[in-house]
C-alpha positions as CSV (number, residue, x, y, z in Angstrom):
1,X,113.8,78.6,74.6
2,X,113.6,76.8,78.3
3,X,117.3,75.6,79.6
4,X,116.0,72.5,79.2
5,X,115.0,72.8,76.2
6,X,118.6,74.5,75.1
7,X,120.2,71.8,77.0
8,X,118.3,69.5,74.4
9,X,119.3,70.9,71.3
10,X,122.7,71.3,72.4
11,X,123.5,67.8,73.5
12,X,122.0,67.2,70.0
13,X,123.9,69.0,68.2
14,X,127.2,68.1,69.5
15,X,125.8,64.5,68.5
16,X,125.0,64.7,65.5
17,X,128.1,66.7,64.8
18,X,130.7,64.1,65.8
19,X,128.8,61.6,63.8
20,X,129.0,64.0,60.6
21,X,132.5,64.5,61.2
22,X,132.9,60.8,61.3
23,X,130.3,60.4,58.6
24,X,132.8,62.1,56.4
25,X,135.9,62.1,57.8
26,X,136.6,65.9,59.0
27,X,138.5,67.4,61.7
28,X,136.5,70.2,63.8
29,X,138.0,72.9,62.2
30,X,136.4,71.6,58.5
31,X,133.5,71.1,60.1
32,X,133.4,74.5,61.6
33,X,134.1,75.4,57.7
34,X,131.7,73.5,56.4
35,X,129.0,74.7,59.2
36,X,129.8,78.6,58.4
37,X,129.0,77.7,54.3
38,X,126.0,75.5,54.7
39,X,124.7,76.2,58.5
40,X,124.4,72.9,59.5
41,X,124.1,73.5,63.5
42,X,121.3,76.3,63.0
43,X,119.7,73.7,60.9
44,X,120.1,71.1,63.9
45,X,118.6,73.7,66.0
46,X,115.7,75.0,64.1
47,X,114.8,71.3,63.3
48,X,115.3,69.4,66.4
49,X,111.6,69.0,66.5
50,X,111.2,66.6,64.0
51,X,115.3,65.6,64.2
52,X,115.5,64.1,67.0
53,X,112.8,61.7,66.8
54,X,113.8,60.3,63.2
55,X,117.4,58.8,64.1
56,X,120.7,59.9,64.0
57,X,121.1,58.1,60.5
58,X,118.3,59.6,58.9
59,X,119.3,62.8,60.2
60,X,122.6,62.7,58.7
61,X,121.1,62.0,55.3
62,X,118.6,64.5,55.4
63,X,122.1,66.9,56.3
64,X,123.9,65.1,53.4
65,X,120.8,65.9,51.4
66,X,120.5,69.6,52.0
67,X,124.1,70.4,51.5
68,X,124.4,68.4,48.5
69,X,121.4,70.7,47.4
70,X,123.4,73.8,48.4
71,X,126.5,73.2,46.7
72,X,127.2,75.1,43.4
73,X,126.8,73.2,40.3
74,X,129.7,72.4,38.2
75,X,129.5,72.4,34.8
């Protein structure tokens, strides 16, 4: 990946991840948490393609989506 490139993503990431932590209301060390369990900045990175040109909003739902996904079911 360019520096430019990487310079992207980045900037994106730490974006999308103060609006997440806003979104729902975590401090940086639960969202650090809640990134090792569900992997949401690799996802930012290995999606940034498509990402970044759909909105932040839509982006966080489509985060919101996946980890709902992920989580374990409760009986």
């Amino acid at each position: 990946m360019g520096s430019r490139k990487f310079n992207d993503v980045a900037y994106f990431q730490v974006g999308i991840t103060r609006k997440y932590m806003r979104r729902h209301d975590l401090t940086p060390l639960q969202f650090v948490e809640r990134d090792k369990q569900y992997h949401i900045l690799h996802l930012l990175e290995v999606g940034y393609e498509p990402f970044h040109l759909t909105g932040d909003e839509g982006v966080l739902d489509e985060i919101d989506e996946i980890v709902t996904e992920q989580q374990p079911a409760h009986p």
